[in-house]
N, C-alpha and C positions, 0 to 999 in steps of 0.2 A: 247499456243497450246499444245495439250496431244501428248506423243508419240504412241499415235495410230495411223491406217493408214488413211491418207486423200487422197482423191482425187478431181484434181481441174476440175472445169466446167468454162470455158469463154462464159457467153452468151453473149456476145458484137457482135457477128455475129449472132446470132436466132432474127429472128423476133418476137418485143416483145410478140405478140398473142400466139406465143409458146413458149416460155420460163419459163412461169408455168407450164405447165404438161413436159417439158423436164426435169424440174429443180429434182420435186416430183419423176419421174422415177429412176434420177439417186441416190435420196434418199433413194427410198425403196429399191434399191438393195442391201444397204451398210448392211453389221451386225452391230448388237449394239456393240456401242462404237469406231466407224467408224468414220470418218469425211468427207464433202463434201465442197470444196470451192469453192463460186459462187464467180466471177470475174464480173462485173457491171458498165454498165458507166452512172446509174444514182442510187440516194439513193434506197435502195432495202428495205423501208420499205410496200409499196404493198406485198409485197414476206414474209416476216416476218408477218402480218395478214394473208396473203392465208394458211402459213404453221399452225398459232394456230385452225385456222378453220377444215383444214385438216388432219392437224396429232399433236391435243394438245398432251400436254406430254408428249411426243416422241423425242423431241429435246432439246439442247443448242443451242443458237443462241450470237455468238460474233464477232465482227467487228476485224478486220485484219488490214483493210485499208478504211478513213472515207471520203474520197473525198480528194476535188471538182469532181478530174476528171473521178477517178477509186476508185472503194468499193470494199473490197474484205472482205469477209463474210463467217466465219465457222460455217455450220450446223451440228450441232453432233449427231447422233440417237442412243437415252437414252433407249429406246425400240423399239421392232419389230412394222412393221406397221399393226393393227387390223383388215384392212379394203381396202384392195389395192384396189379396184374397186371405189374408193371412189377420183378418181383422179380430 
């Protein structure tokens, strides 16, 4: 992990149905070279395709923590987001 700033998100309490566009928001706030930790209590690679779909190029995506029970997942934003409506 970079010593830039992260901040952590636990979606273990969001209902999955929202936890994609929760996750994206708290994304596009961060400046580049930011960090966001998504805390998961299942593999978060659904989340990892939503994000190339929605914001390629824009991220580092590295595992923290790889299971069973808890994933914890640093998304980094490598650039601003182009297209915010695009959620």
């Amino acid at each position: 992990m970079s010593d830039r700033v992260s901040t952590t998100l636990d979606v273990r309490p969001i209902i999955p149905m929202a936890r994609h566009t929760q996750i994206l928001r708290a994304f596009d706030a961060l400046p580049p070279g930011d960090a966001l930790v998504i805390i998961n209590d299942y593999h978060p690679q659904p989340l990892y395709v939503f994000f190339r779909l929605r914001r390629p190029d824009q991220f580092t995506w590295s595992y923290l923590d790889d299971g069973p029970d808890v994933w914890r997942v640093e998304i980094r934003k490598t650039h601003p987001a182009a297209d915010r409506a695009n959620i």
